[in-house]
C-alpha positions in Angstrom: -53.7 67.3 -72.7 -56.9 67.9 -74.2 -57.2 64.1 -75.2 -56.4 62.9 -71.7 -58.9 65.3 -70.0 -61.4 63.3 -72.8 -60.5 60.1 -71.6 -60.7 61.4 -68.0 -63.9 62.1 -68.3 -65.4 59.2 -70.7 -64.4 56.8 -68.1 -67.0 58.0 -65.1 -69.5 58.7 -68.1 -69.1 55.3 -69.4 -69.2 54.0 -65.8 -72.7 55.7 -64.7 -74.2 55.0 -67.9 -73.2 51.5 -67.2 -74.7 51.7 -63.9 -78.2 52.8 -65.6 -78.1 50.5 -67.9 -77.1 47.4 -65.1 -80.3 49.2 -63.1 -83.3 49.5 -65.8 -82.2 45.8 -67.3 -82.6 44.1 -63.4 -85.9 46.2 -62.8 -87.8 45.7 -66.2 -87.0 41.7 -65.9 -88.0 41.8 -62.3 -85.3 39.4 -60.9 -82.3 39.3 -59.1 -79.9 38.8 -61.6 -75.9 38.2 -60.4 -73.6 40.9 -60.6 -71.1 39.7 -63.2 -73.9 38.9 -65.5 -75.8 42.5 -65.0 -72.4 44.0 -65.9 -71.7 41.8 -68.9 -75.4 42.5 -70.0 -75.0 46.2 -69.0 -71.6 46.2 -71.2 -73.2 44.3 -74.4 -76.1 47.4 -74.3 -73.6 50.0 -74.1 -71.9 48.4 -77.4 -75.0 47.8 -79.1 -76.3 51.3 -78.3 -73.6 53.1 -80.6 -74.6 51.1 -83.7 -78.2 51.3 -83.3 -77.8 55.2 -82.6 -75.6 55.7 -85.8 -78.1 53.4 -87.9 -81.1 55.4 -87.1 -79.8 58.9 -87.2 -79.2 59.8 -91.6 -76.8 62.6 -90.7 -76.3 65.2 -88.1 -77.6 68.5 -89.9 -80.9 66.1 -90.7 -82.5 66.1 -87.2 -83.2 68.8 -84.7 -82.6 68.1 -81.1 -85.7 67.0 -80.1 -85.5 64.3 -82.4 -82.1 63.2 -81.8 -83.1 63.1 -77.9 -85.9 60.7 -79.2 -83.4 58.6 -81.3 -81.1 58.0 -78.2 -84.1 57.1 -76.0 -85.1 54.5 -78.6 -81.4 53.0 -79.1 -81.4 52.7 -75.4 -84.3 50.8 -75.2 -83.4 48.7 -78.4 -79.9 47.8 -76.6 -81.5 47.1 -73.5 -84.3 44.7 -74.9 -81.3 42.9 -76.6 -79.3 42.7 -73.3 -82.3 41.5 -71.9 -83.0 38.5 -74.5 -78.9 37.5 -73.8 -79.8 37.3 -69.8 -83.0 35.2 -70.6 -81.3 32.8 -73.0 -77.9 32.2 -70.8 -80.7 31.4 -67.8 -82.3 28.8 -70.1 -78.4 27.4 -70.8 -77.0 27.9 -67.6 -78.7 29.1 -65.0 -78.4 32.0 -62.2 -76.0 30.4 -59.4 -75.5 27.0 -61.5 -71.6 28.2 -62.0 -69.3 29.5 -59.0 -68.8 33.5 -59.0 -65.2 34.9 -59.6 -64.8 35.6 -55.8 -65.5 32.0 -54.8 -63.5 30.6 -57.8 -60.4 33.1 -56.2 -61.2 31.7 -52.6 -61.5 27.8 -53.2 -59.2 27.5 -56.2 -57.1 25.3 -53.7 -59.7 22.7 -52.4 -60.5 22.4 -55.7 -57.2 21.3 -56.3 -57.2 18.9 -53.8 -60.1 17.6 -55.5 -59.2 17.1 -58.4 -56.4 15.5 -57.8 -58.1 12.9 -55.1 -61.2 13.0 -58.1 -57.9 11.7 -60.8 -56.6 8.8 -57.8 -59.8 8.0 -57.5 -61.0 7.5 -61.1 -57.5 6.1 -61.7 -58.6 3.1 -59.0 -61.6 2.5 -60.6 -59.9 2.2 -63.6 -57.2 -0.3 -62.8 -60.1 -2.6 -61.1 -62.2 -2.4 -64.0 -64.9 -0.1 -63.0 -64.7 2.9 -65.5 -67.1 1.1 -67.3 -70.2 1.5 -64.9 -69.6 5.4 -64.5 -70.7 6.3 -67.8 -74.8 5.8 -66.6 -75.2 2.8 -69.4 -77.0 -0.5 -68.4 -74.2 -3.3 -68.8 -75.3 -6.6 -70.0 -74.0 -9.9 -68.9 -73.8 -9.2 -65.1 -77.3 -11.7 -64.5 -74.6 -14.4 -63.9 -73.2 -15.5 -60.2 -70.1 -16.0 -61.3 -69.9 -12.0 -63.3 -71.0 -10.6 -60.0 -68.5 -12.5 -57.8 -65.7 -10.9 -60.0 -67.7 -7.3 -60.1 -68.0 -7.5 -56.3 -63.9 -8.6 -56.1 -63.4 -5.9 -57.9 -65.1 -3.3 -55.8 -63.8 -4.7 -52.7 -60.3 -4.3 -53.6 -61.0 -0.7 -55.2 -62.4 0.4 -51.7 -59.9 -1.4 -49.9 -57.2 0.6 -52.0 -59.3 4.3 -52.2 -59.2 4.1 -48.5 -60.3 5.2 -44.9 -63.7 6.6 -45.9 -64.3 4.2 -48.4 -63.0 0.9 -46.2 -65.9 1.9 -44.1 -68.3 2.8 -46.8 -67.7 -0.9 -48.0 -68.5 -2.4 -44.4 -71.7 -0.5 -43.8 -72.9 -1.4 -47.0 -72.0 -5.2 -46.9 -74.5 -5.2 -44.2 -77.1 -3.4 -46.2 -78.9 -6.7 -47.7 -81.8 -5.1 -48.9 -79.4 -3.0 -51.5 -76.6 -5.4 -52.3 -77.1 -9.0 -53.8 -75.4 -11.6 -51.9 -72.2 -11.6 -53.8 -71.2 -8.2 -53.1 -72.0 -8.5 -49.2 -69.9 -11.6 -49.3 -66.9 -9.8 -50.6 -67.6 -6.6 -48.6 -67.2 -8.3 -45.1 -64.0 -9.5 -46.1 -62.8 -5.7 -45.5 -60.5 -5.6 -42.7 -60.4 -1.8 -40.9 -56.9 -2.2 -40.0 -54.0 0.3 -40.5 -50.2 0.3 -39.7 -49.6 1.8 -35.8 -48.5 5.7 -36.0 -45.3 6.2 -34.1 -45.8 7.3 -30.3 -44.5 10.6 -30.9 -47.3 12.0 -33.2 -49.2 9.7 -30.7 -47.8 12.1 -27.7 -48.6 15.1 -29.5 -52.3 14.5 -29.9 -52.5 13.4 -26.1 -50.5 17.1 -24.6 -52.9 18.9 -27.6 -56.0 17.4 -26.1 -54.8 17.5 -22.1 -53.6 20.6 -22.5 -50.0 19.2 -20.3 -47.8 16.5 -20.3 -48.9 12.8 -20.8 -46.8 12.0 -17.7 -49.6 14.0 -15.6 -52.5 12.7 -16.5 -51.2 8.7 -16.6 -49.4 6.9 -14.1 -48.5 5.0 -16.9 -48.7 4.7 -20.4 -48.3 1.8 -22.7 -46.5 3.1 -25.8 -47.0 0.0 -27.6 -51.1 -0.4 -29.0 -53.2 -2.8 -27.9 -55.0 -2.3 -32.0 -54.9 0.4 -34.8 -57.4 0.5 -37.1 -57.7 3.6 -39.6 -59.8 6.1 -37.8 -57.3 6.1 -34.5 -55.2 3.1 -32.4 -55.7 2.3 -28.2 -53.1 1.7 -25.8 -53.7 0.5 -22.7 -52.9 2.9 -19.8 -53.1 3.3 -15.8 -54.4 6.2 -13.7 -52.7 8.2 -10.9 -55.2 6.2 -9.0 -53.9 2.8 -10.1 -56.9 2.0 -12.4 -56.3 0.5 -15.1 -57.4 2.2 -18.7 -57.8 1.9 -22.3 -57.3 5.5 -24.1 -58.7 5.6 -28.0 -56.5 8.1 -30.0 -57.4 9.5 -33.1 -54.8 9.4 -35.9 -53.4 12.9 -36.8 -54.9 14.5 -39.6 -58.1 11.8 -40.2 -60.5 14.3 -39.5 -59.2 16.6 -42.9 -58.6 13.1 -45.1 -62.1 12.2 -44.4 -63.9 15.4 -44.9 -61.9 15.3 -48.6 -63.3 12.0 -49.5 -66.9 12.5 -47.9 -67.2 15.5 -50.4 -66.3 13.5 -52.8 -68.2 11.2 -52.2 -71.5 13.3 -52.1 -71.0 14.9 -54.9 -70.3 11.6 -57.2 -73.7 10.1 -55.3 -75.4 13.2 -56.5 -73.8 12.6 -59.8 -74.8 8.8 -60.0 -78.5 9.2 -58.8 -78.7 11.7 -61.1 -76.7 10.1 -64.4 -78.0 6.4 -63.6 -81.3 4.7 -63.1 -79.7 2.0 -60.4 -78.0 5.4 -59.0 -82.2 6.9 -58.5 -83.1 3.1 -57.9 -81.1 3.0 -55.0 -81.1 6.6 -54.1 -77.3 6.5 -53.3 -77.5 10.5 -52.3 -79.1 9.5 -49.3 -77.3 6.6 -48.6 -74.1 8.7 -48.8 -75.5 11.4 -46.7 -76.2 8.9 -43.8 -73.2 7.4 -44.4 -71.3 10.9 -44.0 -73.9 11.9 -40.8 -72.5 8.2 -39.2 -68.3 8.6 -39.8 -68.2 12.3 -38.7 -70.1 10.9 -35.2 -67.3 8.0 -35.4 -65.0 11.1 -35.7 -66.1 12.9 -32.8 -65.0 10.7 -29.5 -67.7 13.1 -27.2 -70.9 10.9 -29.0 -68.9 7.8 -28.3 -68.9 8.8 -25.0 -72.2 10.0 -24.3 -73.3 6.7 -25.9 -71.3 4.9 -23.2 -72.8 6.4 -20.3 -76.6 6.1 -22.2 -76.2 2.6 -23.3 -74.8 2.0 -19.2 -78.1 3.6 -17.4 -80.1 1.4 -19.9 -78.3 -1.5 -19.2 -78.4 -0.5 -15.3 -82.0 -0.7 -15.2 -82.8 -3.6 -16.9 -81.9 -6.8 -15.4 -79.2 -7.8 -14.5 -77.4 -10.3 -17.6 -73.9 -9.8 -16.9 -73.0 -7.7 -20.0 -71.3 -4.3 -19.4 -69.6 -1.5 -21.6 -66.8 0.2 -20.7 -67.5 3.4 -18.3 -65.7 6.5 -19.9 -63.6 9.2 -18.0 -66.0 12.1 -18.7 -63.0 14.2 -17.5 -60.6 12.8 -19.7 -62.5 12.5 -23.3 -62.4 14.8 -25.8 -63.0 15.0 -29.4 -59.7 12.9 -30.6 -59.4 11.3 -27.1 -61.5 8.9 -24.7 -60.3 7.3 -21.9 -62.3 4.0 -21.3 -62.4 2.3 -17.9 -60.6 -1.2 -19.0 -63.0 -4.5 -19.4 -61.2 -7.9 -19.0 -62.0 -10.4 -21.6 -61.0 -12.1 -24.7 -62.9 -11.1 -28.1 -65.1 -13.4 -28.9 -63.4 -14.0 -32.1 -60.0 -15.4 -30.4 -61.9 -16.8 -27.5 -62.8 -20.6 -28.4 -60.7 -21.8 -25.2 -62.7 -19.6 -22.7 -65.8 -20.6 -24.3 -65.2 -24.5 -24.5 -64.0 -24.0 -20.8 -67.9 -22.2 -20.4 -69.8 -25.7 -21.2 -72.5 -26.0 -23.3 -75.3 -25.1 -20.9 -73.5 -21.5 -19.9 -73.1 -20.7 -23.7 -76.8 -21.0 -24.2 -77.5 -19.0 -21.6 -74.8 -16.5 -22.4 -76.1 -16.2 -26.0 -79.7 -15.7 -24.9 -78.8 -13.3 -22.4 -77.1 -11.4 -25.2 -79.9 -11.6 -27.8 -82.6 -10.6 -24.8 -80.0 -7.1 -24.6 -80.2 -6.6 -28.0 -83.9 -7.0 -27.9 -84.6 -4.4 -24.8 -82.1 -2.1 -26.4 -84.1 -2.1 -29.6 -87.4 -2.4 -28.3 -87.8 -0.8 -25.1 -84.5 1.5 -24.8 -84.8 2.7 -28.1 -81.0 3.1 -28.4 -79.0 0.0 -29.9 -75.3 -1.5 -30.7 -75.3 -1.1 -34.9 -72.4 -3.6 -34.7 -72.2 -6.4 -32.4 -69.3 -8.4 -34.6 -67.4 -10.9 -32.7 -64.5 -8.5 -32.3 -66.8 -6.2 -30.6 -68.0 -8.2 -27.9 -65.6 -9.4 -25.1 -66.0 -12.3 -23.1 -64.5 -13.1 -19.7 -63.9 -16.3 -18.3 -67.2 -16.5 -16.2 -68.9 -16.0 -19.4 -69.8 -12.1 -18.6 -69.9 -9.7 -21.9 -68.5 -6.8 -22.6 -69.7 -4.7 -25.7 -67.0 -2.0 -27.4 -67.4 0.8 -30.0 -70.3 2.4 -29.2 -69.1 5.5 -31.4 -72.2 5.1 -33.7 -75.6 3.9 -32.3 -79.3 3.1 -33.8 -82.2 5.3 -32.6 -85.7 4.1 -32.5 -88.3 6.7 -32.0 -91.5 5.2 -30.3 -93.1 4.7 -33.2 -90.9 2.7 -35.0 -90.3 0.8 -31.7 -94.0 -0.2 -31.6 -94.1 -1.1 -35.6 -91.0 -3.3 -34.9 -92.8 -5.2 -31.8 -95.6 -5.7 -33.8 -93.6 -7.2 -36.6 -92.0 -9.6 -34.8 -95.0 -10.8 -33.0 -97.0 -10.8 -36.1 -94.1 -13.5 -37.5 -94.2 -15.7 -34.5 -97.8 -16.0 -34.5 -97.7 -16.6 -38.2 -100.5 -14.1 -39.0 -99.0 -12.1 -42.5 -101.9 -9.9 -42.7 -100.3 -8.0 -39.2 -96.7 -9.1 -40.4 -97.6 -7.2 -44.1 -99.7 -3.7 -41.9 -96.1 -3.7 -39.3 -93.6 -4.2 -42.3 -95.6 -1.2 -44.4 -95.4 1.7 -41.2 -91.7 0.5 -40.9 -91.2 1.7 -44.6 -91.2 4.3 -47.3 -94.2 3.4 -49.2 -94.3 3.8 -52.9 -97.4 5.4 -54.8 -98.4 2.3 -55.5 -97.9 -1.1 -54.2 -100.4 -4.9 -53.9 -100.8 -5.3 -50.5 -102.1 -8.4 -51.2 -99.4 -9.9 -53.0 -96.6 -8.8 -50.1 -99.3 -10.3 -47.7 -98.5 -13.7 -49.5 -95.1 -13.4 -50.0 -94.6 -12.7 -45.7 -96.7 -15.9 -45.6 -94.6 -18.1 -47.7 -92.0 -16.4 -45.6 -93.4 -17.5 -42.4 -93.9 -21.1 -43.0 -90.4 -21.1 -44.4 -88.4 -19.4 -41.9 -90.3 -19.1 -38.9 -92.6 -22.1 -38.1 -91.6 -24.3 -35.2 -88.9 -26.5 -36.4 -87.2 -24.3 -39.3 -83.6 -23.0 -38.6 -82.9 -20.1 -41.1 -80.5 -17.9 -39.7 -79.2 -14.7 -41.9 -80.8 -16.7 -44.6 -84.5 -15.0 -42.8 -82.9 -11.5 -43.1 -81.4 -12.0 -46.4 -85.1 -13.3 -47.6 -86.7 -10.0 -46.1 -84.5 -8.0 -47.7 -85.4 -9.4 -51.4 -89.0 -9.4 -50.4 -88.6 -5.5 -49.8 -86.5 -4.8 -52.3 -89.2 -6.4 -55.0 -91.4 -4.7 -53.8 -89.8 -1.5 -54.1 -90.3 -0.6 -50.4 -88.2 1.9 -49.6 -85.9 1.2 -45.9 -85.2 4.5 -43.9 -81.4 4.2 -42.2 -82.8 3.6 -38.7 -85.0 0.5 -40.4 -81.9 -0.8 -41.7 -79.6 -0.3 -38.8 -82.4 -2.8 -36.8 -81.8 -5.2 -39.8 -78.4 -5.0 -39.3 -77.8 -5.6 -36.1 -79.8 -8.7 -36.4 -78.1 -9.9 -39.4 -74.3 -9.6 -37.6 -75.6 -10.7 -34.5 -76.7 -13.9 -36.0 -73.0 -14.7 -36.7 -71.4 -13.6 -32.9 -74.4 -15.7 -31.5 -73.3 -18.6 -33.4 -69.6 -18.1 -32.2 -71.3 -18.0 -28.5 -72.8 -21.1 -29.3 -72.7 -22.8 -32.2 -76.2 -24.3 -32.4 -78.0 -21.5 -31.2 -80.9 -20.8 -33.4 -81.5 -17.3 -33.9 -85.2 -17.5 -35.0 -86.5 -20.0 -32.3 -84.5 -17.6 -29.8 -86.0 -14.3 -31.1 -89.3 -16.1 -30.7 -89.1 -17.2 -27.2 -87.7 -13.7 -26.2 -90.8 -12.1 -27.9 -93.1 -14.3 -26.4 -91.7 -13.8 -23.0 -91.4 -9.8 -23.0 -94.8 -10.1 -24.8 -96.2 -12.0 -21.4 -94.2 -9.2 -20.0 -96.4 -6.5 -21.9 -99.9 -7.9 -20.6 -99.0 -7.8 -17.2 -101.5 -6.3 -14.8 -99.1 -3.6 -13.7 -98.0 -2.9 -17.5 -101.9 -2.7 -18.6 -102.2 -0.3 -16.0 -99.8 1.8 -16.8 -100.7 1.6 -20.6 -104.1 2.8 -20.1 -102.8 5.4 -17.9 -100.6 6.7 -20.4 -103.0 6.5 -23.3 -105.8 8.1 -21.2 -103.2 11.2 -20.8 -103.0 11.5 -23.8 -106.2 11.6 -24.8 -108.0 13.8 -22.2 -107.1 17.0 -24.0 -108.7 15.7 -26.8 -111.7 14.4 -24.8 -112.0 17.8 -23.3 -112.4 19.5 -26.5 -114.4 17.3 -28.2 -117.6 18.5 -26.5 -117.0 22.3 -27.6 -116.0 21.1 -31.2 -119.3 19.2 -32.0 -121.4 22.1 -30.3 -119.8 24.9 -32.8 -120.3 22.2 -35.7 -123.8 21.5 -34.7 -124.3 25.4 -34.5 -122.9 26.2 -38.1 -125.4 23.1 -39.7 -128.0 24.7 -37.3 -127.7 28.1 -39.1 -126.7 27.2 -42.6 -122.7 28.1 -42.0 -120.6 24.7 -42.0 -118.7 25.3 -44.4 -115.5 22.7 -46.0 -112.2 24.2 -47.2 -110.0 22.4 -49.1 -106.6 23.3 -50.5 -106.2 22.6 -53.6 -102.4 21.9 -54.6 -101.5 21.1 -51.5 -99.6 18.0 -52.6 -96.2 19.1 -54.2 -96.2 16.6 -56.9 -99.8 18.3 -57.9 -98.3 21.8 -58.4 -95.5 20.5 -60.2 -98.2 19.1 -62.7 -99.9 22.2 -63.0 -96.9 24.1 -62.9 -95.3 22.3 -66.0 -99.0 22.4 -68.2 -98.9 26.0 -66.9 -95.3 26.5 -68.4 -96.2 24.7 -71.4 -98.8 26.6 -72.3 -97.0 30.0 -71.8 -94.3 28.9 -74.2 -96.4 28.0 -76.9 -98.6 31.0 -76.7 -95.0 33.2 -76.4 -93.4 31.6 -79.5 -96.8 31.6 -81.2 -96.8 35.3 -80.7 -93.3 35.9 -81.7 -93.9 33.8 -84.8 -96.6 36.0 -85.8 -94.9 39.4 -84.8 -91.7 37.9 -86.6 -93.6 37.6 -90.2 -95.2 41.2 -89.8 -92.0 42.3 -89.2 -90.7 40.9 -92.5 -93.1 41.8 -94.4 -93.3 45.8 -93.2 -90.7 47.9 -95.8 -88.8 50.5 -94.9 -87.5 51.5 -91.6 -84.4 52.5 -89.7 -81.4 50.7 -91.7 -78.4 48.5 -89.8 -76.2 48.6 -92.0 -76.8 49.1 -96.1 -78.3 45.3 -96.8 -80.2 44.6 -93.5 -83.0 47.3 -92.4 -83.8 47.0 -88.0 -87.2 45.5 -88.5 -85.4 42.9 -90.7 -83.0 42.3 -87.7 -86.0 42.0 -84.9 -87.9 40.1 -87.4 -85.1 37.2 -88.0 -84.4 37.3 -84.2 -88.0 36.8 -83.2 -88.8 34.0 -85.9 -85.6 32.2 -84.4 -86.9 32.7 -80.6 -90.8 31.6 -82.0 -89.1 28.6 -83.6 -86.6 27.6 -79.9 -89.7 27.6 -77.8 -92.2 26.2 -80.2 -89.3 23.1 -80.1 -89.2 23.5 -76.9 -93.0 22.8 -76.6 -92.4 19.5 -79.0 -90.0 17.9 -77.4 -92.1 18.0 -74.1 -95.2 16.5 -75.7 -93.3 13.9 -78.0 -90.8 12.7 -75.2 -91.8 9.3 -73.7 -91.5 9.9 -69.7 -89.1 8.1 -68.1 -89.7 4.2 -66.2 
C-alpha cells in the first residue's frame, strides 16, 4: 500500500517538474521550440538532474538545508544548460519542423503509402529505360553526341509514355519548350500520343446522373454511347438536345482527378529534389517548371475554366473581324467541373482533312492560313488571351474552308505589358533593327545579374539577316534559333513568354497543313506591318494620346506641389535623402552570413578559452570517482569550441559554387 501511494504520488511530481523544466528551457533559449522535442529535452534534464544532485552532495548528515536547497538549484540549472546544448545541436542536425510531428505521421501514414509505392513504380520505370543513372545529381559524360541523345530522349519518351496520364502530358508541354530541350528530345516528345482506351458507358452514365443531378435520359434527347475520342484526361460523345441541337459533351474519366493529384505531388517534390541535388536541375529550375505545369493540368482538370475560356475567346473573336473561325459555344447550364456540353462544330481535323482542303484550291488555302495566323496574332497581341495549342487535331475545318478551334481548357495570358514588349519585338525583326529586337527580347525576360548586351545585340542581328530578311524561309527553324540564342545567354523565359513561343512554334506546322508553302515568317511580317499601319491610324493616335494623357494627369497635377515642398526644404536647409540600406535581399543575406560567421568564431573562441580554464582549475564537485564536473564542462566546451571553429573553416576554405 504504502509503495503504491509512493508511486501515486511520484507520477504528478515527476509530471509538474517536467512541466518546469519543459517551461524555463523554452524561455531561457527564447524560441518556440516543438512540443515533442521540449519534452524529450525536459525528460534528459530530469535524468541528468539525479546524478549531478548525488555528485555534488558528500553525504546527507554533511550539509544543512540551506545548502542542500542551493545544491538542487545548481543541479537544476546544470541539467537544464545540458538540455539546452542537446536542443541547440539537434537544430544544427535537423532542424525545428524539418521532420513530420507524430500526429501528422499518424494522420498521413496512408498517402504516404500510396507514395511510396507510386515513388517504387516510378523509379522502377526509370530503371528499366535506363535512367537511374541521371538521378544520382552526377554530370554524365558522353551525351555531347547526336546520336547518345537520340537514344537518351527514346528513352525518356517511352518512360513517360509508360509512367502515365500526368507524365504523357508533362512530356508534350515540354516537347514544345525549345528554349529548354535540345532538338532531339523535342523530336521524340511530340511523338507522344494522349490517347487512352474508351471507359465503358456505364461508369460513363454514372458521372453524367452525378453531375446532372437526374437521369441522362432528361437532359439529352439523345445520347451517343459510342465516343467520338478518348484521350486520358476524359472521352466525348456526340449527343442531341431536347431541342434537337446537336452536341458534343466532354466527360471526365472516373477517378483522374485523384491519379493526377498522386503524380503532381510527386512530381514536385522530385523537381524540388532535382533543382536542389543537380546543377542542370538549378540550371533549368525544374521546381518552377513543374509548378506551372501542375497550375496548367488541374485547369485542364476543371471543365468550368474550359468553359469560361469558350465564351472569352468567342466575345474576342466576335469583335474582331470577321475571318470565319469559330469555337464551339458551351451550354453554361449544362457544364460542370467533370462535364461540358459543347455546341457541335462541323468539320474535319485538319489532320485527316487533305480531301476538303485540295477541294479548297490553292488561293482559298492561302487565305485560310492567313486568316488563321492574323487570329492568332489579335489574340496574342491585342486580346491578350491565346490558344497554347493550335495542333492540326485541334483545329477543324469545314468544307467552305471556315475554322473551328477546340480545347480551349488551358489558355495563354498576356498582361499589357508583355503584350507591348512582344509588338515591339516583332516589329523590331521585320525592320531588321537588333538594337530594338535586343531592348524588346530583354523586358520579355528574366534578366540575369549580369549579361553583354552587346553581344545578344549581334547575335539577334545575325538572326535577322538569316531568318527574317526578304527572301529567307525558316520556319520553326526561326523559333528553334531564338530559343538557343536565349538559352546561351542564360535569359531566363517566364511561362506566359514561352506559351507565345509555343503557339508559334506548333502553329508553324498546322499552317503548313493549311497550305503547304505558306511561309510563316513572310506571313508574320506582312500581318505586323498591316496591324502596325493599323496602330498609326488617326483614330488609334487619338485614342493613344487620350489614354496616355489619363494617365498621366494625376501625375501632372501633383508635380507642381512636389517641386514647391522640394524647393522649400533646399530653401531652408531641410532636403534631406534616405536610403535603405539592405533593402536588396541578396545584400542581407551577405551581411547576414559575415554576421553569422563572425558570431561563431568569437563563440567557439570563447568556449575554447573557458574550456582550458576549466581544465586546468583542481578540485570541484566530482561525477563520478575519475572525472570531477569542471573536467566534464571543460571536455564538452573544448569539443563545442573545436565544432564551430570547423564550422568557421569550412566556410572560408570552401570554393563557392559555379
Amino acid at each position: 500500500m504504502q509503495k503504491l501511494l509512493g508511486t501515486v504520488f511520484f507520477l504528478p511530481t515527476l509530471f509538474v517538474v517536467g512541466l518546469g523544466f519543459a517551461v524555463a528551457i523554452r524561455r531561457l533559449l527564447g524560441v518556440r521550440i516543438g512540443l515533442v522535442r521540449t519534452v524529450l529535452a525536459a525528460a534528459l534534464a530530469l535524468v541528468v538532474c539525479g546524478p549531478l544532485l548525488a555528485a555534488m552532495v558528500p553525504g546527507p548528515e554533511a550539509i544543512d538545508t540551506g545548502s542542500g536547497i542551493l545544491l538542487i538549484v545548481l543541479a537544476a540549472c546544470c541539467a537544464s544548460l545540458v538540455a539546452m546544448i542537446v536542443l541547440v545541436i539537434a537544430e544544427v542536425l535537423v532542424p525545428d519542423g524539418s521532420l513530420p510531428g507524430p500526429i501528422e505521421l499518424w494522420r498521413g501514414w496512408r498517402s504516404r503509402l500510396v507514395r511510396a509505392r507510386r515513388y517504387s513504380q516510378i523509379v522502377r520505370i526509370a530503371a528499366r529505360h535506363g535512367l537511374g543513372r541521371f538521378l544520382r545529381g552526377h554530370r554524365h559524360r558522353g551525351l555531347e553526341s547526336a546520336v547518345s541523345r537520340r537514344d537518351l530522349a527514346r528513352s525518356v519518351r517511352r518512360a513517360l509514355d509508360e509512367g502515365g496520364v500526368t507524365f504523357v502530358k508533362l512530356g508534350q508541354q515540354l516537347s514544345t519548350r525549345r528554349d529548354l530541350l535540345p532538338p532531339e528530345f523535342v523530336a521524340e516528345l511530340t511523338q507522344l500520343q494522349d490517347n487512352a482506351a474508351p471507359i465503358a458507358w456505364p461508369l460513363v452514365e454514372e458521372v453524367l446522373v452525378s453531375e446532372f443531378g437526374r437521369p441522362v435520359g432528361e437532359v439529352f434527347a439523345e445520347f451517343d454511347h459510342a465516343p467520338l475520342a478518348a484521350a486520358s484526361v476524359a472521352q466525348v460523345h456526340s449527343a442531341r438536345l431536347p431541342d434537337g441541337r446537336p452536341v458534343v459533351v466532354k466527360v471526365q474519366r472516373p477517378g483522374i482527378e485523384r491519379t493526377v493529384e498522386r503524380d503532381l505531388d510527386i512530381l514536385l517534390r522530385l523537381a524540388r529534389t532535382l533543382e536542389f541535388r543537380t546543377d542542370w536541375g538549378r540550371s533549368l529550375r525544374v521546381a518552377d517548371l513543374a509548378g506551372g505545369f501542375a497550375e496548367a493540368l488541374r485547369e485542364e482538370l476543371d471543365f468550368t475554366v474550359e468553359r469560361d475560356n469558350l465564351q472569352a475567346m468567342a466575345a474576342a473573336l466576335a469583335d474582331g473581324p470577321d475571318r470565319e473561325i469559330r469555337v464551339p459555344a458551351p451550354h453554361a447550364g449544362l457544364a460542370s467541373e467533370r462535364v461540358l456540353v459543347m455546341e457541335r462544330l462541323h468539320g474535319t481535323p485538319l489532320g485527316a482533312a487533305e480531301e476538303t482542303l485540295a477541294a479548297l484550291g490553292a488561293g482559298r488555302r492561302r487565305q485560310v492560313a492567313n486568316a488563321l495566323l492574323e487570329t492568332v496574332f489579335d489574340q496574342v497581341l491585342v486580346r491578350g488571351m491565346f490558344h497554347v495549342d493550335l495542333h492540326p487535331g485541334n483545329v477543324l475545318v469545314a468544307a467552305d474552308g471556315s475554322l473551328g478551334m477546340l480545347d480551349l481548357g488551358s489558355v495563354g495570358r498576356l498582361d499589357g505589358t508583355t503584350r507591348l514588349a512582344v509588338g515591339r519585338l516583332l516589329a523590331a525583326l521585320g525592320r531588321a533593327d537588333s538594337m530594338a529586337a535586343s531592348d524588346a527580347l530583354l523586358e520579355l525576360v528574366d534578366r540575369p545579374d549580369e549579361i553583354d548586351e552587346r553581344t545578344l545585340e549581334r547575335a539577334l542581328g545575325v538572326l535577322i539577316v538569316r531568318y527574317a530578311s526578304p527572301g529567307a524561309s525558316a520556319g520553326a527553324a526561326a523559333f528553334a534559333e531564338l530559343f538557343r540564342l536565349v538559352t546561351t545567354h542564360r535569359l531566363g523565359i517566364p511561362p506566359q513568354v514561352a506559351a507565345i513561343f509555343r503557339t508559334f512554334a506548333t502553329l508553324e506546322g498546322t499552317l503548313t497543313v493549311v497550305d503547304p508553302d505558306f511561309d510563316l515568317v513572310a506571313g508574320a511580317r506582312e500581318v505586323g506591318r498591316a496591324q502596325f499601319a493599323e496602330a498609326v491610324e488617326p483614330i488609334r493616335l487619338r485614342q493613344a494620346l487620350e489614354d496616355e494623357l489619363v494617365t498621366l494627369l494625376p501625375m501632372l497635377r501633383r508635380l507642381p506641389r512636389r517641386v514647391d515642398r522640394i524647393a522649400d526644404a533646399v530653401e531652408h536647409g531641410r532636403f534631406t535623402v534616405n536610403v535603405r540600406l539592405f533593402a536588396d535581399a541578396r545584400d542581407r543575406r551577405v551581411v547576414t552570413g559575415l554576421v553569422h560567421q563572425a558570431l561563431l568564431a568569437f563563440v567557439g573562441a570563447a568556449a575554447g578559452v573557458l574550456a582550458v580554464m576549466l581544465l586546468g582549475t583542481e578540485g570541484g564537485p566530482r561525477v563520478t570517482e575519475t572525472f570531477g564536473l569542471f573536467g566534464v564542462l571543460g571536455y564538452a566546451l573544448l569539443i563545442v569550441a573545436v565544432v564551430l571553429v570547423l564550422r568557421v573553416l569550412v566556410v572560408v576554405f570552401r570554393r563557392d559554387p559555379a
